[in-house]
C-alpha positions as CSV (number, residue, x, y, z in Angstrom):
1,X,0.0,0.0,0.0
2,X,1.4,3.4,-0.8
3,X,1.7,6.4,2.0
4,X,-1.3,8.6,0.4
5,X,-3.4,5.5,0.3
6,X,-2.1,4.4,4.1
7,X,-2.9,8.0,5.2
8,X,-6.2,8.2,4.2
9,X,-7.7,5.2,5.1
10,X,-6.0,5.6,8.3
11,X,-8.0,9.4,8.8
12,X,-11.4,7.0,7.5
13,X,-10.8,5.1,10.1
14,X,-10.4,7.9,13.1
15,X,-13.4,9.3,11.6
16,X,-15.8,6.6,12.3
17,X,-14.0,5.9,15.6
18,X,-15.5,9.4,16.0
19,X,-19.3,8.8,14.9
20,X,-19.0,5.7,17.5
21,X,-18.5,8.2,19.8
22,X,-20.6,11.1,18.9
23,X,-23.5,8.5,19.6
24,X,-22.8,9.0,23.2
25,X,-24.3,12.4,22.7
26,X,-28.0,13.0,22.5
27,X,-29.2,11.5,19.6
28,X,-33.4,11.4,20.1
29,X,-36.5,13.0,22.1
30,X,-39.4,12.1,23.0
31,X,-42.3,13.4,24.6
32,X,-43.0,11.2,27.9
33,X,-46.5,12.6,29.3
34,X,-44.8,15.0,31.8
35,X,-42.4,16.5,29.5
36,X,-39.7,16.0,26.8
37,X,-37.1,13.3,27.5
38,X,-33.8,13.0,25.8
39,X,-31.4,9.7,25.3
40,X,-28.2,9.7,24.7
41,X,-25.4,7.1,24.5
42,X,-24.1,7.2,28.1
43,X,-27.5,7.1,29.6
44,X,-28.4,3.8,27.5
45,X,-25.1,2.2,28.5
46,X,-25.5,3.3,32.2
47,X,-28.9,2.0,32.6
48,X,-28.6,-1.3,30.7
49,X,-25.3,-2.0,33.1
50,X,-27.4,-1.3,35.9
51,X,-30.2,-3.4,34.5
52,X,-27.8,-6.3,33.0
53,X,-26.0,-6.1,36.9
54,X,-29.5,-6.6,38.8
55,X,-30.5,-9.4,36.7
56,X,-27.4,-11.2,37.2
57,X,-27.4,-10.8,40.8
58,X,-31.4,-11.6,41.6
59,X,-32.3,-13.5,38.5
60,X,-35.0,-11.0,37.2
61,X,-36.2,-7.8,36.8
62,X,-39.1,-6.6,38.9
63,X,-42.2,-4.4,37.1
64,X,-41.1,-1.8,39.4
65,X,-37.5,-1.4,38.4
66,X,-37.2,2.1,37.1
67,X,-35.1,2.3,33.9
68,X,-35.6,6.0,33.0
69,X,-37.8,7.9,35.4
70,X,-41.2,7.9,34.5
71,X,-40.6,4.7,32.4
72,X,-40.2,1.3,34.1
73,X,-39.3,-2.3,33.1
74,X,-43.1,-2.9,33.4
75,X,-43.7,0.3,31.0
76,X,-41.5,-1.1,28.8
77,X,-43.0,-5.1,28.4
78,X,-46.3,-3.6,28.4
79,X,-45.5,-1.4,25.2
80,X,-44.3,-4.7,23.1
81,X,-47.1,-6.7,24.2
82,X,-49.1,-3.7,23.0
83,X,-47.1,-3.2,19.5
84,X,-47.1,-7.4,19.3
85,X,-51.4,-7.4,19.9
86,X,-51.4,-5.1,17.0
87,X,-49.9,-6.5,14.6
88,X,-46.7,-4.1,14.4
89,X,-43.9,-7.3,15.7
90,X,-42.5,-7.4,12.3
91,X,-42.1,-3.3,12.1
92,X,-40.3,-3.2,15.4
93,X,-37.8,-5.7,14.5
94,X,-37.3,-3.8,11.3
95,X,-36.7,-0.5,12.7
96,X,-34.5,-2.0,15.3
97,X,-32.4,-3.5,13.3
98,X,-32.6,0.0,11.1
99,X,-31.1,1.1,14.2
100,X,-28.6,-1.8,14.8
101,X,-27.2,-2.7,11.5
102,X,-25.4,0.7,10.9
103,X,-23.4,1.0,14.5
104,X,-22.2,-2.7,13.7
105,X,-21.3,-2.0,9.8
106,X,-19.7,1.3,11.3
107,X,-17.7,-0.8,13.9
108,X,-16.2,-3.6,11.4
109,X,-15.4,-0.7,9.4
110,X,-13.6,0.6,11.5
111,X,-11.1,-2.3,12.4
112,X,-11.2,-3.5,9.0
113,X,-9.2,0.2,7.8
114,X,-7.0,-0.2,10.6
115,X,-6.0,-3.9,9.5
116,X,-6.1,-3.2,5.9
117,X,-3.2,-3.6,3.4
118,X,-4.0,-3.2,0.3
119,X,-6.6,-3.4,-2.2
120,X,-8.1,-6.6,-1.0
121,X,-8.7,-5.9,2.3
122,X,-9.9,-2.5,1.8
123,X,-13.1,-3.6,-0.4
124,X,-15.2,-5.3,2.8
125,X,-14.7,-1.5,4.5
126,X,-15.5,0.6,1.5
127,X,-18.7,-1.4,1.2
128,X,-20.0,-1.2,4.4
129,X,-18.6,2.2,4.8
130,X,-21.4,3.3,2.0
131,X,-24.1,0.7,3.0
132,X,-24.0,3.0,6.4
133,X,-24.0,6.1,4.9
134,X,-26.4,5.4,2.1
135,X,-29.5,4.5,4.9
136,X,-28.1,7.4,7.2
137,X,-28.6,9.8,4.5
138,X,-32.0,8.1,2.9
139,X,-33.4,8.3,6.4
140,X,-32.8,12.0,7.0
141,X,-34.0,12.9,3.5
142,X,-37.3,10.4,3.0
143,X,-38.5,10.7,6.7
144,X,-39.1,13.7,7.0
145,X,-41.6,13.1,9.8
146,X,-38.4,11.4,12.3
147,X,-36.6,14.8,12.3
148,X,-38.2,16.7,15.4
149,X,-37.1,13.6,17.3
150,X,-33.6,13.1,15.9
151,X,-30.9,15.2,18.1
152,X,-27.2,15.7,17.7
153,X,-25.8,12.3,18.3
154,X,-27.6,11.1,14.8
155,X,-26.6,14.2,12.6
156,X,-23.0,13.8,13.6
157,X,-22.9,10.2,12.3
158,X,-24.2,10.8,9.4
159,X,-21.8,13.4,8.6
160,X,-18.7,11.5,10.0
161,X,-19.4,8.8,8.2
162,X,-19.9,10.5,5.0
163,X,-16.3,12.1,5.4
164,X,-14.9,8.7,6.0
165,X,-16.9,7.6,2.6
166,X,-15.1,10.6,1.0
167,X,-11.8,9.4,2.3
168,X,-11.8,6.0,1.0
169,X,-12.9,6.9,-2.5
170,X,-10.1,9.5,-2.5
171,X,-7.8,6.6,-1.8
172,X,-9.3,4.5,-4.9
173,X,-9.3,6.8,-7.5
174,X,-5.7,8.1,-6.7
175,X,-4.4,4.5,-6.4
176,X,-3.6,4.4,-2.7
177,X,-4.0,1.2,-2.1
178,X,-1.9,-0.8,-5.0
179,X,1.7,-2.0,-4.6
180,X,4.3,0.7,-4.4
181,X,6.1,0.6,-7.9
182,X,9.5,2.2,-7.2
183,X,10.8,1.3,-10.8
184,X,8.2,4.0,-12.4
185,X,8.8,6.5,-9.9
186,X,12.7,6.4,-10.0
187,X,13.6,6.4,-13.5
188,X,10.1,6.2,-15.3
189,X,10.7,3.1,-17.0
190,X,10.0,-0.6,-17.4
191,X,13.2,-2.9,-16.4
192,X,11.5,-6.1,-17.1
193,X,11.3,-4.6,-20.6
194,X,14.9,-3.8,-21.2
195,X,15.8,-7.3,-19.3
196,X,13.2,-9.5,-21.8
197,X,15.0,-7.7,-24.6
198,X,17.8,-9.0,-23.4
199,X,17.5,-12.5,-23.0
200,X,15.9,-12.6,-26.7
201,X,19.0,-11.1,-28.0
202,X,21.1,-13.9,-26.5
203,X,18.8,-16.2,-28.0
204,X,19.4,-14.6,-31.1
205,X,22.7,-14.9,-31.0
206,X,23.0,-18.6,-29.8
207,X,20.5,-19.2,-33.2
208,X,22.5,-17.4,-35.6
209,X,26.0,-18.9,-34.2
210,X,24.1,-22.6,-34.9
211,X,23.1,-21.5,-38.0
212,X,26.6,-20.2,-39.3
213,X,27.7,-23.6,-38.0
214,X,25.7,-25.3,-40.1
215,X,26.3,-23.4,-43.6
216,X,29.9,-23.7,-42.9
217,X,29.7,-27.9,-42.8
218,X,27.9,-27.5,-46.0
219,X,30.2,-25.3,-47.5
220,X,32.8,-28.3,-46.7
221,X,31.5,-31.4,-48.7
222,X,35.1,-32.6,-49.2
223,X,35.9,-32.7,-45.7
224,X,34.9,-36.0,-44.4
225,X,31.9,-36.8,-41.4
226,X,34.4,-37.9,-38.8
227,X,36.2,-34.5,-39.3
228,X,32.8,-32.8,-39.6
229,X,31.8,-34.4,-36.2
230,X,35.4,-33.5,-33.9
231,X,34.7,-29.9,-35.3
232,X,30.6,-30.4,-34.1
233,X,32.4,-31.5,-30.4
234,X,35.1,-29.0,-30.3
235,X,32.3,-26.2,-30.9
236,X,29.8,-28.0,-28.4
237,X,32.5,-28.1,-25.6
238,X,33.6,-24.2,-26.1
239,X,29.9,-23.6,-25.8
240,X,29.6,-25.4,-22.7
241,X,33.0,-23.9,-21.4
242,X,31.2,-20.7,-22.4
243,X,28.3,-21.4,-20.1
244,X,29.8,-22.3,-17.5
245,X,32.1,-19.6,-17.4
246,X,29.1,-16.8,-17.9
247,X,27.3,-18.7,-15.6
248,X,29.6,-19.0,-12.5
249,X,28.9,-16.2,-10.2
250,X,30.8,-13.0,-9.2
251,X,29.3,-11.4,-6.1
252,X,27.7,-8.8,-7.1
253,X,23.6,-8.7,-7.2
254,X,21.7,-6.2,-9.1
255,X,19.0,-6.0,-11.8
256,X,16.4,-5.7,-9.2
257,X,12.7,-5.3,-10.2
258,X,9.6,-3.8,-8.4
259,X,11.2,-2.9,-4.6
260,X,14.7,-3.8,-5.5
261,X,14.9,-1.6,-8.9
262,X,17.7,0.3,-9.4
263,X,19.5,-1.1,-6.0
264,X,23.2,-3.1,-6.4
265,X,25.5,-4.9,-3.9
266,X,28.8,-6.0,-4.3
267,X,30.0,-8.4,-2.0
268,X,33.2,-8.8,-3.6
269,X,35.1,-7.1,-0.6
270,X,36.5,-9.7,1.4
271,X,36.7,-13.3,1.6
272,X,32.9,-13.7,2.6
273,X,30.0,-10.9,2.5
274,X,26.9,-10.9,3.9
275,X,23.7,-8.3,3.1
276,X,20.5,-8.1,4.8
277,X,17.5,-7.3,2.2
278,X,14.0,-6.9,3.0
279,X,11.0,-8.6,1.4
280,X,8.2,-5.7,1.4
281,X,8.6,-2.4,0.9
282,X,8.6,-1.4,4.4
283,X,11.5,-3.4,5.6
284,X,13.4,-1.9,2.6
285,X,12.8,1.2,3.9
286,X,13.5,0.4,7.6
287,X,16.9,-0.8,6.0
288,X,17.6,1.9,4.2
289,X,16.9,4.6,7.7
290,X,19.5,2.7,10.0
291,X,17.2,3.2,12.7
292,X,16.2,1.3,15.7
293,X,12.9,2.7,15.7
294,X,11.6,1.0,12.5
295,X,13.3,-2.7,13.5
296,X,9.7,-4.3,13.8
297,X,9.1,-3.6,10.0
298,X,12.3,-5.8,9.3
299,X,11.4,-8.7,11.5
300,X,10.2,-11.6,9.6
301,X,10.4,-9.7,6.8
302,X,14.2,-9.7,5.5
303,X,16.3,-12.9,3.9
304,X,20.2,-12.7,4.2
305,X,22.7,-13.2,1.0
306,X,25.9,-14.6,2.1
307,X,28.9,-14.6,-0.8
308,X,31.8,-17.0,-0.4
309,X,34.2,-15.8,-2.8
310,X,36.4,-18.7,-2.8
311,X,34.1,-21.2,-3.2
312,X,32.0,-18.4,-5.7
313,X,28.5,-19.7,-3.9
314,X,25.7,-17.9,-2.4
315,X,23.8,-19.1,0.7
316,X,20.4,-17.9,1.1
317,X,18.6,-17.6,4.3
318,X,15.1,-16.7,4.9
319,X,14.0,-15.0,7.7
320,X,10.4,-13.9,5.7
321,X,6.9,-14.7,6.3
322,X,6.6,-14.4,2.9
323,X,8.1,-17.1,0.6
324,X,11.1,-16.4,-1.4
325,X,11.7,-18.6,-4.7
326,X,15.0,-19.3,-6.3
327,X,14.4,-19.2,-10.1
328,X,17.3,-20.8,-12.9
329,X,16.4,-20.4,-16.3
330,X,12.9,-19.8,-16.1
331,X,12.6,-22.3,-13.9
332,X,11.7,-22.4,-9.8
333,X,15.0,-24.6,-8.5
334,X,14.0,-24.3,-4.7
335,X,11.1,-22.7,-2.8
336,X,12.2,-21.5,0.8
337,X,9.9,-20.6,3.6
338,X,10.7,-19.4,7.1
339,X,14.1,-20.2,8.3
340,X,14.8,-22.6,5.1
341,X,18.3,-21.6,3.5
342,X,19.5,-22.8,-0.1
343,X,23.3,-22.8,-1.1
344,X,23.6,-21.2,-5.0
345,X,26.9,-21.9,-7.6
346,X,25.8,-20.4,-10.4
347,X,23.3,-17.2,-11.3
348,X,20.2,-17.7,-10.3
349,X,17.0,-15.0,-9.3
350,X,15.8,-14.6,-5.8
351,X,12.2,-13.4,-5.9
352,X,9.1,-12.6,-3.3
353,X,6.0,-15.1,-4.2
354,X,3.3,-14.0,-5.6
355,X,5.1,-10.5,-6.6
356,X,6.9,-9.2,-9.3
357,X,9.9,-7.8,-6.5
358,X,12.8,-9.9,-7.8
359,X,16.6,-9.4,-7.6
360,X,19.3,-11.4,-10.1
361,X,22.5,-12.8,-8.1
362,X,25.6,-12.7,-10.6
């Protein structure tokens, strides 16, 4: 996830920690025979500890108890028995759960952009995020008639979770929550480009060199086959001496891609070497700072590189939650996980699963 995008889902996420809150205000009034009454969210919280207290020390509530003076528990059974008689049972579960629904959407919300890493985990947020603000907003707007008995608590919901909306869409049209790319933003262009153009070009050249091979034992019809084949052999074992001599490595890794782009290390000083590298962009950057502050971004999240220079072998060791692969010719040569360690002769790629971050060890 990128710092903009980080940012603002962070600010979402203190805004609806806010309209939690604001519901401890006032939010409804009612007119109770002897005057107005207000609720607000301390007052329901106090009294249902009270109440949830009594009935777990006595084993019941008596008619009597007095939950918000003039209204008692009695008061309160008698006005669902009432609204049940009637026919209304199905209404007052519908608006309670009108009431219910949003505080809970709000809540996962909440932890949800707190947790979230990318673009994955922020959809389940941005969804309920807008299912909460859509019904706040349609119930202001289409019932008219609730407003006289809606008070601050409600209003400042709405609008806190409408900024928090605001936020998060900010965040997905700006592209906040992808990857960080730093190849693009350090030198504007594509290295897996120029490094695909490379290996075709050797290819190229390996084809043309077989082809030129083969016009020249055409060319020779009076030489004879035996001949024809020691040449074949002594032109097959250069190749190979060839390989293995472009193949052996030197100490020195570079051609990194996506997190690693444009980063080199030569471990060529000294008998034996050793570099730390990081596997997300954080620990990269927690690398980078030298700092003690920023060491729990590089735990389980880093993989040492060790260069022997006389033996001209790698070992790698992963210390990565995140499994590294080991790549020769195309081809995945060893998968290590968590504390898993490889030993490498010859050039090989070390790159993050499932990413495109990938460094080449020469």
């Amino acid at each position: 996830m990128r710092t903009h995008g980080r940012l603002v889902k962070n600010i979402a996420g203190i805004l609806l920690l806010l309209a939690l809150l604001s519901l401890l205000l006032p939010f409804c009034k009612f007119n109770a025979g002897a005057g107005d009454m207000t609720l607000s969210g301390v007052e329901v919280l106090k009294t249902g500890g009270k109440a949830g207290y009594t009935y777990f020390k006595t084993g019941a509530l008596s008619d009597d108890y007095i939950l918000k003076s003039p209204y008692t528990w009695g008061d309160i059974k008698q006005s669902v028995l009432y609204i049940n008689n009637a026919g209304g049972a199905k209404i007052m579960v519908f608006c309670g759960a009108a009431i219910v629904i949003p505080i809970i959407l709000c809540f996962l919300s909440m932890i949800m952009l707190f947790m979230a890493e990318g673009k994955k985990t922020m959809f389940l947020p941005t969804v309920f995020t807008f299912a909460t603000s859509a019904e706040m907003v349609l119930v202001l707007l289409l019932f008219s008639q609730l407003r006289p008995f809606l008070m601050t608590g409600v209003y400042l919901f709405t609008l806190l979770n409408v900024f928090a909306l605001i936020f998060i869409l900010v965040g997905w049209l700006t592209g906040g929550y992808r990857q960080p790319d730093r190849r693009l933003g350090r030198y504007g262009n594509d290295n897996d480009k120029s490094s695909d153009d490379d290996n075709d070009g050797s290819r190229r050249k390996r084809t043309k060199r077989k082809t030129r091979r083969k016009k020249k034992t055409k060319k020779k019809k009076k030489k004879d086959k035996s001949s024809d084949r020691n040449d074949d052999k002594k032109d097959d074992k250069k190749d190979e001496q060839k390989n293995k001599n472009s193949n052996a490595v030197v100490g020195k890794i570079s051609d990194g891609n996506g997190i690693y782009h444009g980063l080199t290390w030569n471990l060529t000083d000294g008998n034996e070497q050793t570099v730390t590298i990081g596997t997300t962009a954080d620990a990269m950057d927690a690398l980078a700072s030298n700092s003690l502050k920023n060491m729990n971004a590089i735990a389980e999240n880093n993989c040492t590189v060790t260069f022997d220079a006389a033996a001209k072998k790698y070992k790698i060791e992963s210390h990565s939650k995140a499994d590294i692969l080991i790549l020769q010719d195309g081809k995945v040569v060893k998968w290590l996980k968590n504390g898993d360690s490889h030993v490498v002769t010859s050039k090989a790629v070390l790159q993050i699963d499932g990413r495109r971050d990938s460094v080449r060890l020469g």
